[in-house]
N, C-alpha and C positions, 0 to 999 in steps of 0.2 A: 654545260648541261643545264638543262630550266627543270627546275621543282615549283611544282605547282603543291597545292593543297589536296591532299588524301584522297581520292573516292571512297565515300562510306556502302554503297550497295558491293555486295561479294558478287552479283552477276554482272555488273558493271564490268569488274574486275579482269572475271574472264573473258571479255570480247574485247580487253584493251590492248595495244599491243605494249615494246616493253616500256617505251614511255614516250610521252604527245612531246612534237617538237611546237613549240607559241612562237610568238614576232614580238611578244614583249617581255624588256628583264626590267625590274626595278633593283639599282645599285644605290647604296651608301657610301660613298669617298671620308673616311676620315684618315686626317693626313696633315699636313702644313704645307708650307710654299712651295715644297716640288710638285705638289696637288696641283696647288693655283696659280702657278704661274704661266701664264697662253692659256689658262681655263683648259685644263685637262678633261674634266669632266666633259667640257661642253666640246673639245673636239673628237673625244669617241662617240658624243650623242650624235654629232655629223656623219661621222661613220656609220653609223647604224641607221640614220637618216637615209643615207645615200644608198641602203640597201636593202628597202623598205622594210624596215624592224624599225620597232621602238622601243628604246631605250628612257628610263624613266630616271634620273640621277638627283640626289640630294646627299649634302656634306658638311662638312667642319673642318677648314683647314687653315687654322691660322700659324703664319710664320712662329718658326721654329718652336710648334709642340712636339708631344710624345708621345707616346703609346699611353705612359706612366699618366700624362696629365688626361689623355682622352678619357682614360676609368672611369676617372672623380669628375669629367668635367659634366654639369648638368647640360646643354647644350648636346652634347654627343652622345650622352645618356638615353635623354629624351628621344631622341632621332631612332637611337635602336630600338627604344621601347614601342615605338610606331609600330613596328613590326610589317609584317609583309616583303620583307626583303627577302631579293634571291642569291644578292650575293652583297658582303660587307668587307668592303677593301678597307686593309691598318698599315699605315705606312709610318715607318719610323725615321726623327729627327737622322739627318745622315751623316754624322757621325759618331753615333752612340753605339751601333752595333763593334765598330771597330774598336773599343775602346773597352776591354774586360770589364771593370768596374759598373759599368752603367748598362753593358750587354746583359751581364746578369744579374743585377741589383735593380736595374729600371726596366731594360725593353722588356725584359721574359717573364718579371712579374707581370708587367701592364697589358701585355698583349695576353696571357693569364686570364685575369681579370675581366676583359673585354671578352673572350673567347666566353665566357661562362656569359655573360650577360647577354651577348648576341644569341646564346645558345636556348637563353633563356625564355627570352621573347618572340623567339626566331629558328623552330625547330629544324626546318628545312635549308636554312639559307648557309650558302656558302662562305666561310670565313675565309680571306685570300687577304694573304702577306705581299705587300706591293715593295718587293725587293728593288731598290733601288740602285745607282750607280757613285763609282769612286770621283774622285776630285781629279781633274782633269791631268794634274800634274804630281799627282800624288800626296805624300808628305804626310809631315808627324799632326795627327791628329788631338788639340788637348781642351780640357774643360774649359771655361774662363780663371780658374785658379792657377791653371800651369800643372794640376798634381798631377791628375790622372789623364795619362796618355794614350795613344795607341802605339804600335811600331811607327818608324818610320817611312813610311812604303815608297820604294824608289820609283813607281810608275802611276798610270791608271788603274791597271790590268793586276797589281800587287795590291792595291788597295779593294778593286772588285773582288778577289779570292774571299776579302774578310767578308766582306758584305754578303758573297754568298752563302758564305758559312753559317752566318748567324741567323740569317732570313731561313737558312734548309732547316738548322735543328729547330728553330723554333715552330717552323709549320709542321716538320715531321710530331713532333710532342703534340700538338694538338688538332692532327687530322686536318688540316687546314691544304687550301691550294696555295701555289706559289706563284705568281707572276712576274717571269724572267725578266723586267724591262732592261733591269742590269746590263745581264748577258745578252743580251742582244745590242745594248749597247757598245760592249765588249768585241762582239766580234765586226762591228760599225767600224772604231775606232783602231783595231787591231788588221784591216783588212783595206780599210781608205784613209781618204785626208780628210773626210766630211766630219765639218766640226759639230757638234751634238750639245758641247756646255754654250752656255753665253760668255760676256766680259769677265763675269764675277771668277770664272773657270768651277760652280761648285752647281748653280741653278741651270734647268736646260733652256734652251733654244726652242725657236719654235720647231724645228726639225727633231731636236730630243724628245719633244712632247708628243709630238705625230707618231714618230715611234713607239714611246710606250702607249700612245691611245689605239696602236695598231694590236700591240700584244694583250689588253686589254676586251679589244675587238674578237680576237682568238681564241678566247677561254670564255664569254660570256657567251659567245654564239656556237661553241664549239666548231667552227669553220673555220678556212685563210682566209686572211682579209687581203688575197693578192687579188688585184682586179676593182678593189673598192673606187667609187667615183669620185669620192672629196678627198683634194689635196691641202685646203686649204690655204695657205700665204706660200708655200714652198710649188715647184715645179713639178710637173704629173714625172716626169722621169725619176727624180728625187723619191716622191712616193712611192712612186712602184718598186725602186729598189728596198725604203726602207720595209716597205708590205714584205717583200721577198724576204729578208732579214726576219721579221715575226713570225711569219709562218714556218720556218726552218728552226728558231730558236725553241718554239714551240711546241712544234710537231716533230720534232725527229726525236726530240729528248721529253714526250709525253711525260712517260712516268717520273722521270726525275723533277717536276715539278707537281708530282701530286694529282693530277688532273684525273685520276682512275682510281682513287681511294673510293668514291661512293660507288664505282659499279656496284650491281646486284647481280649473282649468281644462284640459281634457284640448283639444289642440288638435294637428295635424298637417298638413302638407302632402308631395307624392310625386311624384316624377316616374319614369318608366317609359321602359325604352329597349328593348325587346325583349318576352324574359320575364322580364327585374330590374326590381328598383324601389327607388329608392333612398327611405326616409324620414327626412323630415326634422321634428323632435321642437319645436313650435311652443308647448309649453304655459306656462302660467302658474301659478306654486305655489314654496313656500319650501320649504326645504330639513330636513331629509335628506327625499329622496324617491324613491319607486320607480316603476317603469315596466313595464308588464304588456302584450305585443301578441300580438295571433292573428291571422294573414296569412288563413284562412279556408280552411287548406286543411291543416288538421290541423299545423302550427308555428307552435311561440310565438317568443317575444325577452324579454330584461329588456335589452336594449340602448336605449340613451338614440337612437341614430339608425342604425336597423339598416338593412343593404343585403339585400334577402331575393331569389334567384331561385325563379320557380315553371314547376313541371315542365309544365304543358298551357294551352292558351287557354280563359279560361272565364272571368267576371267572380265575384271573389271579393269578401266583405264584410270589411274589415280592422277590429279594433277597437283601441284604447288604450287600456288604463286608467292612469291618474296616482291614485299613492297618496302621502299625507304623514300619515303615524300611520294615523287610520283614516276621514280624508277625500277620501274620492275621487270622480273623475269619470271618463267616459267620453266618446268618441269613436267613430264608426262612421262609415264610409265605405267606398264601392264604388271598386274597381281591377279596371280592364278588362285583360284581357292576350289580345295579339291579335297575336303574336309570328312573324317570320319567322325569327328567330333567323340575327342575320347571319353572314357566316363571306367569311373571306378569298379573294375570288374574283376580284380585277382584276389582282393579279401572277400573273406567271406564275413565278414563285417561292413557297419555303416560309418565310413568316415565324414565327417562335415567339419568344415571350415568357416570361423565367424571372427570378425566381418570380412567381407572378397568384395569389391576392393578392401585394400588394408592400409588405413593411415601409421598407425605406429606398433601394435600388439594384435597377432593372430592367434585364436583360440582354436586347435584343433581338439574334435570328441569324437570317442568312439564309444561301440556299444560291449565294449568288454575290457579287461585288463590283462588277460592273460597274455603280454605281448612283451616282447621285447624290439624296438622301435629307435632306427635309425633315420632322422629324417635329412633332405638335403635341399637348399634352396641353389636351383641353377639356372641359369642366363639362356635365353633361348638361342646360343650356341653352343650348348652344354657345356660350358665350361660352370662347377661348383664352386660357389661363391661362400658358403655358408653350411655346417654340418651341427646338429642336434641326437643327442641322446633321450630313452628315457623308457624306461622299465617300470610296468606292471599299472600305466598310468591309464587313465580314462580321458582325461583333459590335460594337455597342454599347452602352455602360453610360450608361443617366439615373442621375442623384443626385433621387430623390423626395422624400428625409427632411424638406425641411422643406409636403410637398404633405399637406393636412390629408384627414383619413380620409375614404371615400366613394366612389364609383364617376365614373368618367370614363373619354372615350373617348381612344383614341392613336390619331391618323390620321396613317396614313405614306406621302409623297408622293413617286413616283420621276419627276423631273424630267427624265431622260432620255426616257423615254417616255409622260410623262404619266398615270401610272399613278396608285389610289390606293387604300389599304385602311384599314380605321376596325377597331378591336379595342376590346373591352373591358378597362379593369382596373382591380382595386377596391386601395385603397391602406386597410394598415388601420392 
């Protein structure tokens, strides 16, 4: 999915639809040598070449860094601070996730730390965990001290379980996408003889790299990359299967890789007491995000749950738009207003309420004291939130400050004569 930069005009807004598909992404690779080796970067750029997109890529991956060292490193710093990124790939040294001690002592603070800093400079762009693959033949994983180990893992496919483990929780904690290359490596190797490592059995091949520059291709374009024209140094048969392989890994198991965390769902509900209406802001979507309303009667809002009155009876079409970067949705709904517009008519006294709105202390007066006065603040589903006493008073002061912002009524009960008046007031 592509984020572009905000639209500032609100009519803009509404002629847009829910979000502009572009031809170009600019990516950031930080990573090490499973980054660079067969120039990763530069054969998803082919891919995207070859399907007339552009792809714009700049990185930092020198052998055997970390997450931990990307943080502090200026180099890598610098690059995020650039900003204009749409998506920032963090691949971790691969064997530290498998390896308790360093899983959560190094990758989950450092990938942390960079999460915040991309976040920083880079409100829209997508932070993506380039989940990586096991050693070809498995085995006990350990530092160069010999302390700190991993299991033993008897296969590929037992050593991939860790890796995916650690790559899910950590993207799940910080809203992040995931990038299966792993698992699709996984089911390469679990399903053929097509070898994916090099010599070394731990770096890929040029086939391993085509692979994950496939599954890469999948999530920045949001499309298959089956069909793509550059095979580069491997055989068009080769590629089409491993194309087949990413779009499957990909796309059958969307959400378990994240890829639908920033949808936007524009959703609302509204109750009406008159000619007010109170809204309330129902949607579904991550954060920072904006909020765009037309009551339908020439005013807007960017208020997250606006109380809006309208001047005449007529049914009006209210809309909402939910914006997060440049994925938005909409919402439309009709509000009838069919208003008698109530007003204090069963005392036979003058009651006034100061200040309406009310930020924290409401001062009710009236013009006599002979009264015995139950009053009650309730929610415009009638349900009472709030009860007050008070005898033979002319002024009384509620304490609202801790009554959360919104419209409700104050119905005030004279017990002497059974009297009773309902007022509006909005608390903001």
């Amino acid at each position: 999915m592509i984020k572009k930069a905000s639209l500032n005009l609100f009519f803009v807004l509404l002629t847009c639809s829910a979000y502009s598909q572009v031809d170009t992404v600019r990516v950031l690779f930080l990573g090490n040598s499973y980054t660079g080796v067969n120039n990763l970067p530069q054969i998803t750029r082919s891919l995207a070449t070859g399907a007339n997109k552009t792809l714009l890529v700049d990185g930092n991956f020198p052998g055997g860094f970390t997450l931990q060292g990307h943080s502090t490193d200026t180099t890598s710093l610098n690059k995020i601070m650039q900003g204009n990124w749409d998506f920032v790939i963090l691949q971790e040294q691969s064997q530290i996730p498998t390896i308790n001690t360093y899983r959560y002592n190094s990758m989950y603070p450092g990938a942390l730390r960079l999460n915040d800093t991309i976040k920083k400079y880079n409100s829209c762009a997508t932070v993506l965990m380039y989940m990586t693959w096991g050693r070809r033949f498995g085995g006990q994983q350990c530092d160069p001290s010999g302390i700190n180990c991993s299991p033993t893992f008897t296969n590929f496919s037992h050593m991939q379980d860790s890796l995916e483990s650690a790559y899910t929780e950590i993207a799940d904690s910080m809203n992040a996408y995931i990038s299966p290359v792993g698992i699709a490596w996984k089911k390469v190797i679990e399903d053929t003889t097509v070898v994916l490592h090099s010599t070394d059995n731990s770096h890929p091949n040029y086939s391993g790299s085509y692979l994950a520059a496939c599954v890469f291709h999948s999530i920045f374009w949001d499309e298959s990359p089956i069909g793509l024209t550059f095979s580069g140094s491997i055989s068009s048969t080769l590629a089409a299967y491993l194309q087949n392989v990413a779009d499957s890994t990909v796309f059958h198991s969307y959400s378990d890789w994240n890829l639908n965390i920033d949808n936007v769902i524009a959703n609302y509900s509204y109750t009406t007491f008159g000619d007010s209406v109170q809204f309330s802001n129902l949607s579904q979507h991550v954060f920072p995000v904006n909020y765009y309303w037309d009551f339908g009667d020439g005013i807007t809002s960017i208020e997250k749950n606006p109380l809006h009155v309208y001047a005449s009876n007529q049914t009006y079409t209210v809309s909402l738009i939910v914006e997060y970067c440049s994925i938005r949705d909409t919402l439309l709904q009709t509000v009838n207003i069919n208003s008698t517009k109530l007003e204090p008519i069963n005392f036979k006294t003058f009651i006034n309420l100061f200040p309406n709105p009310v930020i924290s202390e409401l001062e009710i007066s009236m013009d006599q004291e002979n009264m015995d006065l139950v009053i009650k603040i309730i929610t415009t589903n009638g349900k009472v939130i709030n009860s007050f006493q008070a005898t033979n008073k002319r002024n009384v002061k509620l304490d609202l400050e801790d009554l959360p912002s919104g419209l409700y009524f104050l119905n005030v009960h004279n017990k002497r004569n059974d009297k009773n008046v309902t007022l509006k007031i909005v608390k903001e």
